[in-house]
GUTORKE-103013 format. One record per atom (N, C-alpha, C): x, y, z; residue in one letter. Coordinates in steps of 0.02 Angstrom, whole numbers, padded with zeros to 5 digits, always signed. Atoms other than C-alpha are relative to their C-alpha. Example, Ala and Ser with C-alpha at 12.3 -4.5 7.8 and 13.67 -1.06 7.14 Angstrom:
% residues 2
+00045-00059+00000A;+00615-00225+00390A;+00045+00060+00000A;-00042-00059-00003S;+00684-00053+00357S;-00039+00055+00037S;
***
This chain:
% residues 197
-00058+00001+00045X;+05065+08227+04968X;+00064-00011+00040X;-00063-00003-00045X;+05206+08253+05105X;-00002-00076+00024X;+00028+00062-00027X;+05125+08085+05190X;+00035-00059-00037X;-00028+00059+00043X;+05166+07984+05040X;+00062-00010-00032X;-00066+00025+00036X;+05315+08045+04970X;+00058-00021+00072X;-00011+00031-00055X;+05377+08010+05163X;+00002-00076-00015X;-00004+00064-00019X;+05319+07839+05158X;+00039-00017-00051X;-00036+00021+00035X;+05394+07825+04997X;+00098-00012-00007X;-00083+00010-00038X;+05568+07855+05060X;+00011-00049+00037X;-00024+00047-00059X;+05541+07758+05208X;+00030-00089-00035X;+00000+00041+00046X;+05523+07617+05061X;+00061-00014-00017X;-00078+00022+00036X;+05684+07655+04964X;+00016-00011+00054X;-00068+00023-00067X;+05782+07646+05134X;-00006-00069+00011X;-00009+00060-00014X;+05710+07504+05155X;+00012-00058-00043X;-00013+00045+00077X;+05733+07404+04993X;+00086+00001+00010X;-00096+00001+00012X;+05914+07466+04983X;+00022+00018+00067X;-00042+00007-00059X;+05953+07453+05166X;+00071-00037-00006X;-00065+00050+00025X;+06109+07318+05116X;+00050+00031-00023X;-00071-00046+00058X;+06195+07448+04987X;-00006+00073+00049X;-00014-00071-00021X;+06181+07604+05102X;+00070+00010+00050X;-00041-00047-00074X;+06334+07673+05215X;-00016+00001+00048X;+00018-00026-00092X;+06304+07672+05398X;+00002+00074+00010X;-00011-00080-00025X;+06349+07851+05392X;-00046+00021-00044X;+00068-00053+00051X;+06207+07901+05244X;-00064-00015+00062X;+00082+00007-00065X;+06074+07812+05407X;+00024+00047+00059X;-00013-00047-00085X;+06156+07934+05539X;-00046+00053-00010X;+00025-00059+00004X;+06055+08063+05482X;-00096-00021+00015X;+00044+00035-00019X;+05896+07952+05511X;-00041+00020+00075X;+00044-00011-00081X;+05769+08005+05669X;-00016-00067+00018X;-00008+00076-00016X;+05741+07860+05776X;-00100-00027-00011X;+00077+00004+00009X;+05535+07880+05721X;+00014-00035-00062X;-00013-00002+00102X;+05600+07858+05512X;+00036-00089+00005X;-00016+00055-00022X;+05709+07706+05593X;-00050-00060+00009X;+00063+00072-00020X;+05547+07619+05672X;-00018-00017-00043X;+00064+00006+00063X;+05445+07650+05522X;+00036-00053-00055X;-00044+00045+00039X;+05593+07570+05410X;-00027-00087+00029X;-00008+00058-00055X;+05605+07424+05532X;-00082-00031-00026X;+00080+00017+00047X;+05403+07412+05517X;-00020-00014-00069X;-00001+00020+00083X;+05410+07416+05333X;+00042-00064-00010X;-00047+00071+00001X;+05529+07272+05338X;-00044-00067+00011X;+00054+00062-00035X;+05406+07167+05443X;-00039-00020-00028X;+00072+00005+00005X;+05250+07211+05360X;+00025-00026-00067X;-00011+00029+00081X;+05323+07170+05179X;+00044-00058-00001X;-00021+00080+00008X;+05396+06990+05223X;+00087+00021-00017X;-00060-00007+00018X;+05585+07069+05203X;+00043-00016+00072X;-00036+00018-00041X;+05648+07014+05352X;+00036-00054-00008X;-00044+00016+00013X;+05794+06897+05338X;+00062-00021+00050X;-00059+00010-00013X;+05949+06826+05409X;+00068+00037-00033X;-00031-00040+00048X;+06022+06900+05289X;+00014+00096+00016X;-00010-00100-00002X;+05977+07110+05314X;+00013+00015+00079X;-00006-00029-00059X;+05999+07089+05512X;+00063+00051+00023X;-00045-00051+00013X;+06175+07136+05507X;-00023+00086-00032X;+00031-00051+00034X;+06107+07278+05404X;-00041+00067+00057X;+00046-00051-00069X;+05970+07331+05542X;+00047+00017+00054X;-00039-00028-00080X;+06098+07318+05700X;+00014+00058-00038X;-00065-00045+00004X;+06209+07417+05616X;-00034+00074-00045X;+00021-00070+00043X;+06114+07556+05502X;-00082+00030+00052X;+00068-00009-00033X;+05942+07559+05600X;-00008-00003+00079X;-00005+00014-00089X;+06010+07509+05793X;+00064+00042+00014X;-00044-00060-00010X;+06146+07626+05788X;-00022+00056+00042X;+00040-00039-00072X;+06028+07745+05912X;-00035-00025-00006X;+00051+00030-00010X;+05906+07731+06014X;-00062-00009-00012X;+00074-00010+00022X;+05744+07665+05961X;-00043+00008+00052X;+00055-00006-00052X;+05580+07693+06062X;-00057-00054-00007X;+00058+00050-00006X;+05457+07568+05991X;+00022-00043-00055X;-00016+00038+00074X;+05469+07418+05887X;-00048-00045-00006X;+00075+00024+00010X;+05317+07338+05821X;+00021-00041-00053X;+00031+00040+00028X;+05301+07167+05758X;-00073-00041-00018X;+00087+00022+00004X;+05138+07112+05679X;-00015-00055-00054X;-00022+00035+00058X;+05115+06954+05591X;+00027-00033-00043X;-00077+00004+00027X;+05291+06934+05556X;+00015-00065+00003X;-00015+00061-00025X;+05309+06741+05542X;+00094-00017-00037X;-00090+00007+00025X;+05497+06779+05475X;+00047+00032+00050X;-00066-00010-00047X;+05550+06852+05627X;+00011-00068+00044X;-00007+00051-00029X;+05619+06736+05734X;+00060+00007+00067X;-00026-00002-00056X;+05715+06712+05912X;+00068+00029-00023X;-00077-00003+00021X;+05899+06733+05822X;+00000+00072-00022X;+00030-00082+00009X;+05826+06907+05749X;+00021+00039+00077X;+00016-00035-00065X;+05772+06954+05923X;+00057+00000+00039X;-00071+00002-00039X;+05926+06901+05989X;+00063+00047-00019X;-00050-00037+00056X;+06039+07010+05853X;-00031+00072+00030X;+00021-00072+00001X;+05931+07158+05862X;+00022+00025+00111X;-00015-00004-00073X;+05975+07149+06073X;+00073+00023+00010X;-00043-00043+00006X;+06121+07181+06056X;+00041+00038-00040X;-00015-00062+00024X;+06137+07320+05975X;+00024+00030+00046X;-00028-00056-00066X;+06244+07460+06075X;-00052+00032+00038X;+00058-00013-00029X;+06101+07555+06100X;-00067-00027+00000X;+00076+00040+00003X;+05941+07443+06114X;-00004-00010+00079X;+00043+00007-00089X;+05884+07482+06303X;-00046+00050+00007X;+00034-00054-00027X;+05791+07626+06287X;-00083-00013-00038X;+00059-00001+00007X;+05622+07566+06234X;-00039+00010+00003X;+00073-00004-00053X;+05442+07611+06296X;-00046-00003-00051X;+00040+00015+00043X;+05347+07525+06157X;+00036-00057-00018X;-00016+00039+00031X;+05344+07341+06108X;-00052-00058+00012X;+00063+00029+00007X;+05230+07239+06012X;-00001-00049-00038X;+00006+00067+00034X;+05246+07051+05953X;-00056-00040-00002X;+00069+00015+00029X;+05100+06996+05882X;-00006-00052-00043X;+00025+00063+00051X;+05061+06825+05813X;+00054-00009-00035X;-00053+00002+00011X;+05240+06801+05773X;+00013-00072+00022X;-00014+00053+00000X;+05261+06619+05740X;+00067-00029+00032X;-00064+00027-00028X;+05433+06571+05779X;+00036+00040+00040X;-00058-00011-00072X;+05470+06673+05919X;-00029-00043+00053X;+00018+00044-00043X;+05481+06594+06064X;+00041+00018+00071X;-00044-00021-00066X;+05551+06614+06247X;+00055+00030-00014X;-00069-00023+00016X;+05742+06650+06207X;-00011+00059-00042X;-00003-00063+00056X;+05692+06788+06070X;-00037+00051+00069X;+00036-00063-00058X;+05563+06867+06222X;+00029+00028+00043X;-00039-00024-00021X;+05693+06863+06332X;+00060+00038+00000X;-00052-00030+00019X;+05829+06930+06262X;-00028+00066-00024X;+00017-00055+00043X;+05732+07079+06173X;-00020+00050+00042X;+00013-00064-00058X;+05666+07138+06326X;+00030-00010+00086X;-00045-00021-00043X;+05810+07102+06443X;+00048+00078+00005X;-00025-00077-00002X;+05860+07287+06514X;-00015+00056-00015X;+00046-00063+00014X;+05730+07390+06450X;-00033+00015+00055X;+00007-00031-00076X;+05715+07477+06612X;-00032+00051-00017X;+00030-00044-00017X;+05613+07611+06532X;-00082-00022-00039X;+00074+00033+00020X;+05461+07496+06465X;-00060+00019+00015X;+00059-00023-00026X;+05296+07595+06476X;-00052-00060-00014X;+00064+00038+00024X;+05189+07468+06365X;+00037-00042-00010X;-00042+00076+00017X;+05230+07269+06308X;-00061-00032-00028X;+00058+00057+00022X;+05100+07180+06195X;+00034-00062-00022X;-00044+00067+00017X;+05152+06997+06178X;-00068-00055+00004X;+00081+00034+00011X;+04995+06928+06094X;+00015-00044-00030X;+00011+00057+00064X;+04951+06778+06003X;+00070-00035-00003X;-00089+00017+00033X;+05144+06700+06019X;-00019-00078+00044X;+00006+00070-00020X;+05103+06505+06019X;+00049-00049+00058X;-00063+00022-00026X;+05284+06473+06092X;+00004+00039+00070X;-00018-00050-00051X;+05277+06591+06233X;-00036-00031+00064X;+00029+00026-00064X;+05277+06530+06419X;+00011+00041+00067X;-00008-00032-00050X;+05321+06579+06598X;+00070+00054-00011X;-00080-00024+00006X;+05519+06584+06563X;+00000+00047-00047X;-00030-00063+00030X;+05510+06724+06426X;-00044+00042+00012X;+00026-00079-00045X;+05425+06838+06552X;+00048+00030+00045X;-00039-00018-00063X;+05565+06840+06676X;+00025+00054+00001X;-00042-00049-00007X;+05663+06970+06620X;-00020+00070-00022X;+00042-00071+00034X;+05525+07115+06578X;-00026+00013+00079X;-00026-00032-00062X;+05563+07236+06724X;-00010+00067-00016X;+00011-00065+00015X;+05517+07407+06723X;-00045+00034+00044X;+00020-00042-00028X;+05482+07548+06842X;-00047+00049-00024X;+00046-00047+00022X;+05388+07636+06718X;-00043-00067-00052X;+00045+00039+00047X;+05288+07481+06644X;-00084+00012+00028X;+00078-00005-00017X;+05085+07541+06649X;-00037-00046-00052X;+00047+00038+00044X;+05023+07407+06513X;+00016-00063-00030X;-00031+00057+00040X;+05041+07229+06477X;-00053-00010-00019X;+00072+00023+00025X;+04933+07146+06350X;+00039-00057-00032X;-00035+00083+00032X;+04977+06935+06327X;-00079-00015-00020X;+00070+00039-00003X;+04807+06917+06257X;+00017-00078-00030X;-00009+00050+00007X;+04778+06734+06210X;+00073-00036-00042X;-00039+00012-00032X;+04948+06664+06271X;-00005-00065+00016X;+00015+00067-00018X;+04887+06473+06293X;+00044-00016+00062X;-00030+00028-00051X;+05037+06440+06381X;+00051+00022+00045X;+00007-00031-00036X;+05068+06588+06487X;-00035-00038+00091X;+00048+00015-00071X;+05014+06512+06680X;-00001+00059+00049X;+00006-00040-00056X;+04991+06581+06840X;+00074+00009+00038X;-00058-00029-00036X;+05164+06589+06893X;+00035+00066-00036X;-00010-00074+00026X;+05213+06704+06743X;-00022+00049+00021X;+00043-00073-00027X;+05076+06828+06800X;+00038+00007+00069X;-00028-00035-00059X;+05145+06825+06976X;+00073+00055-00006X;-00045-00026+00008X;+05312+06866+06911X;-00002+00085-00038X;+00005-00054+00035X;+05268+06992+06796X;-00026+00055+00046X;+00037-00036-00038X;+05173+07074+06942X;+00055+00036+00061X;-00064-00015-00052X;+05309+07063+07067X;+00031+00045-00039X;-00055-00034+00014X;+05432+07150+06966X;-00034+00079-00037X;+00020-00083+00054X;+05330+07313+06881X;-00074-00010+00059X;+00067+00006-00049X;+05214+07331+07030X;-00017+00094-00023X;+00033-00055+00029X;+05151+07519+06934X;-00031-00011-00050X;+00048+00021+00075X;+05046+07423+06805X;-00042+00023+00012X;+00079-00003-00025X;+04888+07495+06786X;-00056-00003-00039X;+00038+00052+00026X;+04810+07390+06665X;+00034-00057-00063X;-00038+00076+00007X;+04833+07213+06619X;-00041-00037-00048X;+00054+00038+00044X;+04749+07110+06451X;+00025-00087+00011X;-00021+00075+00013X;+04749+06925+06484X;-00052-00038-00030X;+00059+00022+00025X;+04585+06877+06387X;+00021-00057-00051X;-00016+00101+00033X;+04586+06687+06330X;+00089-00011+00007X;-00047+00052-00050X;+04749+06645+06438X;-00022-00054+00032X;+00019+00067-00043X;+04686+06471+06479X;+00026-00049+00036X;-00050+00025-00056X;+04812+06426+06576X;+00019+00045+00064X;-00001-00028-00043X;+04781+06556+06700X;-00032-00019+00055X;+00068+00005-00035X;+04675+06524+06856X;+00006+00058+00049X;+00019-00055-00040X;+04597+06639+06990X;+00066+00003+00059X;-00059-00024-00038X;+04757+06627+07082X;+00049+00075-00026X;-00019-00049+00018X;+04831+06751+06962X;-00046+00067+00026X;+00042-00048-00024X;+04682+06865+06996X;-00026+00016+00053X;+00013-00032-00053X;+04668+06865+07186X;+00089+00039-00009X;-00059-00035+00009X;+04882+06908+07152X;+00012+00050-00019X;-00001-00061+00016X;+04852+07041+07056X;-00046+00061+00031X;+00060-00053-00035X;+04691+07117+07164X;+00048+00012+00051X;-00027+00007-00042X;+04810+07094+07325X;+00057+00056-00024X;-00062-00055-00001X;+04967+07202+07244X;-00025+00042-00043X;-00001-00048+00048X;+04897+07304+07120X;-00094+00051+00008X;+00040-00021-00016X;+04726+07335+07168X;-00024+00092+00016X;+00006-00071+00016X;+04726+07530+07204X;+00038+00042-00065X;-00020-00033+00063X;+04806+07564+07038X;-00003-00028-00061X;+00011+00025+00065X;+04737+07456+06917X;-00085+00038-00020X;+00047-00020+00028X;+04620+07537+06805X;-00033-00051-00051X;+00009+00029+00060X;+04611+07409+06660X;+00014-00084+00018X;-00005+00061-00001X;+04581+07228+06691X;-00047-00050-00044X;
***
């Protein structure tokens, strides 16, 4: 009962995100935020239109995870809006998933400066290559997963390796643009602390 009339809120907020006050979302936890955000995604309401809306009622603090799945309405200009937000650095959850029209510039920008990145799934994104890996940096990153990534190569992986050398497990399954160069690179630096390959 609690469960649903929950989600059911999370609903109105999100329907009438456009007509609310910035100051009626201050009272918002940044968990009620994600879930909004998620509800947005999963019900095709994403927009050019409600971003204004999200910076400013939903990016107003900081979020922790933001999960796209599916979403072929988000798109690089999104990713780019939702970046800068005042507070949008404190992340350690993020998951673009089969998200049609992003593409390098949205990857980069979304996870330029999230310096506290534990996890990063960046699956299934047709558009996604070396250049919107560059700037995913993180001292506390233990999990990347680009599963099939077509056009992901072996220089992305080096990079990604170089810069978050505390990974300690890595999904690259049907990256076919990888070769065993990535995987003596990653045995060579990561080797006593990878659990998950």
């Amino acid at each position: 009962m609690v469960l649903k009339l929950r989600e059911i809120l999370i609903k109105q907020v999100a329907i009438h995100l456009p007509y609310l006050p910035c100051e009626s979302c201050q009272c918002l936890t940044a968990d009620q935020r994600e879930r909004i955000l998620r509800w947005l995604a999963s019900h095709d309401c994403l927009s050019q239109q409600i971003v204004p809306y999200i910076s400013k009622n939903l990016l107003s603090v900081p979020l922790y995870s933001l999960e796209f799945y599916k979403c072929n309405q988000l798109t690089n200009d999104m990713l780019i809006e939702f970046a800068r937000a005042s507070h949008f650095s404190r992340l350690k959850s993020l998951i673009i998933h089969q998200c049609n029209q992003v593409h390098d510039s949205g990857i980069r920008a979304i996870t330029k400066g999230q310096l506290s990145l534990e996890y990063i799934a960046l699956r299934k994104l047709n558009n996604l290559t070396n250049a919107g890996l560059d700037g995913i940096h993180s001292a506390f990153l233990k999990e990347i997963d680009f599963r099939r990534n077509d056009k992901i190569q072996d220089q992305g992986i080096l990079t990604i390796v170089s810069n978050n050398l505390n990974l300690r497990s890595i999904h690259l399954v049907n990256c076919y643009s990888i070769t065993h160069q990535s995987i003596v690179y990653i045995a060579q630096h990561l080797a006593e602390k990878l659990v998950s390959f």
